[in-house]
C-alpha positions as CSV (number, residue, x, y, z in Angstrom):
1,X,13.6,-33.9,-37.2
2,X,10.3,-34.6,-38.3
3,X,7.4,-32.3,-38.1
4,X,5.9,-34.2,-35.1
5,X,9.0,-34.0,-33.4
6,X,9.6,-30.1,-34.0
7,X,5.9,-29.5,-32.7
8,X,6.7,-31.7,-29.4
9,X,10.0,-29.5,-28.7
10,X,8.0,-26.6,-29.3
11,X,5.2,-27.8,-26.9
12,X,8.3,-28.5,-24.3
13,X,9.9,-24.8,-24.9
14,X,5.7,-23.5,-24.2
15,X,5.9,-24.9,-21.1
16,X,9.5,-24.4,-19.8
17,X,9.1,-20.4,-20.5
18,X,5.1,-20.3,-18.5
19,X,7.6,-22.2,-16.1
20,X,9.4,-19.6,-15.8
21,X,6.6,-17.0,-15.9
22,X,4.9,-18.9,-13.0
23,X,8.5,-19.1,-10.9
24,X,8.3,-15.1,-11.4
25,X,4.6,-14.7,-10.4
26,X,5.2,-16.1,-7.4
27,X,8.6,-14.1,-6.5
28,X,6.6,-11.6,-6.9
29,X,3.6,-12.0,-4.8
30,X,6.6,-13.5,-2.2
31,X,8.2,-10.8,-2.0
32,X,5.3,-8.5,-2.0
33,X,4.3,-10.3,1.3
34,X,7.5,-9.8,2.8
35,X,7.1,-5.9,2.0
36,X,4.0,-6.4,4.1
37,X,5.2,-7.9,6.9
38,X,8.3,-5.9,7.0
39,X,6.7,-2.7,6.0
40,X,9.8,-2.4,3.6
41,X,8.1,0.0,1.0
42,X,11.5,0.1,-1.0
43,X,10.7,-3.9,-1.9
44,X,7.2,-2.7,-2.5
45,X,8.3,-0.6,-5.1
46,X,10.4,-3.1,-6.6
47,X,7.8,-5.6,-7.2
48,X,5.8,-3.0,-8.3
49,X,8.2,-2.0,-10.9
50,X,9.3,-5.3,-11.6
51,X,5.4,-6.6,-13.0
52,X,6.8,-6.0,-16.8
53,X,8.7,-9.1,-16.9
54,X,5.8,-10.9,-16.5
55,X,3.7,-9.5,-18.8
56,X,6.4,-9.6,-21.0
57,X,6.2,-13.6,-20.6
58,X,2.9,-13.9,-20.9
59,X,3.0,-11.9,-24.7
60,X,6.1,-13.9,-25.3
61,X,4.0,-17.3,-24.6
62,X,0.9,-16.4,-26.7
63,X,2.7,-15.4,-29.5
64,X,4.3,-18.8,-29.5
65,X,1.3,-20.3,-28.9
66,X,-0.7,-18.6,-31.5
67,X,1.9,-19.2,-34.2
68,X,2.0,-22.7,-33.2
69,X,-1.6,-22.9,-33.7
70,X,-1.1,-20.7,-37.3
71,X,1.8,-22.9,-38.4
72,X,0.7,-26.5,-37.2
73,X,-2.6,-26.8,-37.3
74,X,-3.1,-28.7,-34.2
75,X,-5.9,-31.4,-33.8
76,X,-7.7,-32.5,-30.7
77,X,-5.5,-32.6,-27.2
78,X,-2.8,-30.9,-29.1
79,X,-5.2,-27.9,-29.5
80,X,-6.7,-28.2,-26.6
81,X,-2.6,-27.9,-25.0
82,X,-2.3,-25.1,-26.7
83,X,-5.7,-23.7,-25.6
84,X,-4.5,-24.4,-22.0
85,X,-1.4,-22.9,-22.4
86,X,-3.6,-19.0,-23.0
87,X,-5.4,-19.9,-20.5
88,X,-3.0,-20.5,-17.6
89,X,-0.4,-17.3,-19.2
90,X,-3.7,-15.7,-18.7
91,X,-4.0,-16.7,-14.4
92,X,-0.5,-16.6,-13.9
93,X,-0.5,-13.1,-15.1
94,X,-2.7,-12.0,-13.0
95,X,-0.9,-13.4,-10.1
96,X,1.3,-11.0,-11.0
97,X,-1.0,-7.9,-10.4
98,X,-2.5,-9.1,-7.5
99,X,1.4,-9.3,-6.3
100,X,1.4,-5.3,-7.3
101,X,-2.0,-4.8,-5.4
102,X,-0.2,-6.5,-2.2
103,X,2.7,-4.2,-2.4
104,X,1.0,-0.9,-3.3
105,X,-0.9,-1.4,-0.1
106,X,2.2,-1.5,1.3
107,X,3.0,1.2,0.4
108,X,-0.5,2.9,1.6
109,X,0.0,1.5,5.0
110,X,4.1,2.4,4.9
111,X,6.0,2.6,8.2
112,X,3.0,2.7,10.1
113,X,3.3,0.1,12.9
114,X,1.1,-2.8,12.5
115,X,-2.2,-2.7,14.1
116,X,-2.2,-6.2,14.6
117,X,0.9,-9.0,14.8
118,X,0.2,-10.4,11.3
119,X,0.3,-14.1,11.9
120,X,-2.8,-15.3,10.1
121,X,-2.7,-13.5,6.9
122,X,0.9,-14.9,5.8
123,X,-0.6,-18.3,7.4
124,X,-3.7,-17.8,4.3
125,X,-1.0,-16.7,2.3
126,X,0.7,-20.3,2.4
127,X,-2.2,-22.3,1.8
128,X,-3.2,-20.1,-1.2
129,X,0.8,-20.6,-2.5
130,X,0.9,-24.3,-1.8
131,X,-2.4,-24.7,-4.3
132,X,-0.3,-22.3,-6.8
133,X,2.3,-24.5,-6.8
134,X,0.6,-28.2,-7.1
135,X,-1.6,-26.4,-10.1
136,X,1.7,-25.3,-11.7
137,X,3.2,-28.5,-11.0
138,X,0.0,-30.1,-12.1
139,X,-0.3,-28.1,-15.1
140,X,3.5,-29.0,-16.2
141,X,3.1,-33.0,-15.9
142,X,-0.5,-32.7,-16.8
143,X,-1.6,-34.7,-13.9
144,X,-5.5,-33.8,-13.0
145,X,-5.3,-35.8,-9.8
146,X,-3.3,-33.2,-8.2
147,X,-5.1,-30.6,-9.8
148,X,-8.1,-31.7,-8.1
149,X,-5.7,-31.9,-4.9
150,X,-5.1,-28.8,-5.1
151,X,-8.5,-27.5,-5.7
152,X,-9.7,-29.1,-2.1
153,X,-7.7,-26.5,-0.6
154,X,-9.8,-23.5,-2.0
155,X,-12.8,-23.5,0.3
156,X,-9.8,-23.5,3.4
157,X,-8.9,-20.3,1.9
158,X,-12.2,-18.8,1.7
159,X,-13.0,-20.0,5.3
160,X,-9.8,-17.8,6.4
161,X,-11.0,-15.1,4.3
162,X,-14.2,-14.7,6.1
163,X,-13.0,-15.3,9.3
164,X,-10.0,-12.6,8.9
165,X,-11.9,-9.7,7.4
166,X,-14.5,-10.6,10.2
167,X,-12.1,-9.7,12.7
168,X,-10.3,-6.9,10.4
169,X,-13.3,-4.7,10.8
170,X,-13.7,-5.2,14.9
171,X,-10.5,-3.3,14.9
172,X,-11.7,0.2,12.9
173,X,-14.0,1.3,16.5
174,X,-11.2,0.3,18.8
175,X,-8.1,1.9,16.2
176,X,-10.0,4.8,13.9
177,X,-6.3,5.9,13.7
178,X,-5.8,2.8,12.0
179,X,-8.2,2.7,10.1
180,X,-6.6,3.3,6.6
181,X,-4.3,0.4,7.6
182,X,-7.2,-2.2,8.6
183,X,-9.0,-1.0,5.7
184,X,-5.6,-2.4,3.3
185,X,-5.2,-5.5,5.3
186,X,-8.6,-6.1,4.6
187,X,-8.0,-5.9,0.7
188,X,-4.7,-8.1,1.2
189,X,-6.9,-11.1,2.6
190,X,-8.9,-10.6,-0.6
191,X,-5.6,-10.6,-2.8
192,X,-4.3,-13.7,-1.3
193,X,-8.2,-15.6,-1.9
194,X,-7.7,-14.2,-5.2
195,X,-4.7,-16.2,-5.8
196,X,-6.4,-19.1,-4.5
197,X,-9.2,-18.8,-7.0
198,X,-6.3,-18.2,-9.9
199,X,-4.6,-21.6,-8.6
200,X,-8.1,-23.1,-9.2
201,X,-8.8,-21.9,-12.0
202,X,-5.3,-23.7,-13.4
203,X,-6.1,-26.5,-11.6
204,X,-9.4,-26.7,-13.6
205,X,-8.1,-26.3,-17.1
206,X,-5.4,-29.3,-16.0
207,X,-8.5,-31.6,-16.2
208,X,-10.1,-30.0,-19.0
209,X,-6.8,-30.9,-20.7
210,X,-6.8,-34.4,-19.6
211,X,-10.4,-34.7,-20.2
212,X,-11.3,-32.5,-23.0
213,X,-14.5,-31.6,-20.6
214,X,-14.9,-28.7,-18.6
215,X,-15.6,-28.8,-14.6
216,X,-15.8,-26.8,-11.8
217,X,-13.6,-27.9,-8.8
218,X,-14.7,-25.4,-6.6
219,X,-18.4,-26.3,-6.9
């Protein structure tokens, strides 16, 4: 196999094990919704717990990366791939410990009954995972049209952001026993924005990729 062909595979094995790391990422913040909406603190702790294995991946992929870089001496796109590839690790990684904040408010909150029917928050949630998914799907068959898809959906996110934490607070004079709880809801709807922001910012270094130019999708 010739050298171009050995640095190709590599590429391909890059992106199969972020793949991987991104398929985990989102179990996790999955599952640390469910926790939520269950108020099942023992799957809180597991996704707590479980936040090694990516971070794990992610020093798995720049290792590869770097030594990629170290050993091949990668010219223009193929550098800029590899660039990319830190990059997303990087988002996706924190994915994961925004899935961690989610469940340890779980726990916080923990068999309390809900203050509110939560309805709106796993409705924010699904927009924000929908953008995850087209910018890891984006990322994989480096396609910046659906990055920039996906980016569209980031001010819908921070709409139900405001409007949620809005409401969120009217509930602390009516429920001061609840207040603890309305208080972690409140930093949920920020988790879930985040992960919009961390789709994004994927989607964005997609085109950067395909473009060699840096933009701002969200601007």
């Amino acid at each position: 196999m010739n050298t171009r062909a050995n640095f190709d595979q590599s590429l391909q094995e890059l992106k199969t094990l972020q793949l991987k790391m991104a398929g985990e990422a989102e179990t996790a913040v999955k599952n640390a919704m469910l926790s939520l909406l269950n108020r099942d603190v023992e799957l809180a702790n597991k996704v707590i717990n479980g936040d090694n294995l990516i971070d794990d991946l992610e020093y798995e992929i720049h290792e590869k990366a770097l030594m990629l870089i170290a050993r091949q001496s990668p010219v223009a796109k193929d550098l800029r791939r590899l660039h990319v590839a830190l990059k997303v690790s990087s988002e996706v990684e924190r994915l994961g410990d925004i899935a961690v904040n989610i469940a340890k408010s779980t726990v916080q909150i923990g068999n309390e009954q809900h203050v509110k029917e939560l309805i709106d928050i796993p409705q924010m949630m699904e927009v924000a995972l929908e953008m995850l998914t087209d910018a890891i799907t984006a990322f994989y068959s480096e396609d910046p049209a659906l990055a920039k898809k996906c980016a569209q959906k980031d001010d819908q996110v921070d709409k139900m952001f405001g409007e949620l934490v809005q409401e969120l607070l009217t509930y602390i004079p009516k429920n001061p026993d609840f207040t603890n709880q309305i208080i972690q809801l409140a930093y949920v709807c920020r988790y879930i924005e985040r992960i919009a922001d961390h789709a994004t910012n994927i989607a964005e270094n997609v085109v950067y990729l395909e473009t060699g130019k840096r933009y701002n999708l969200n601007g």
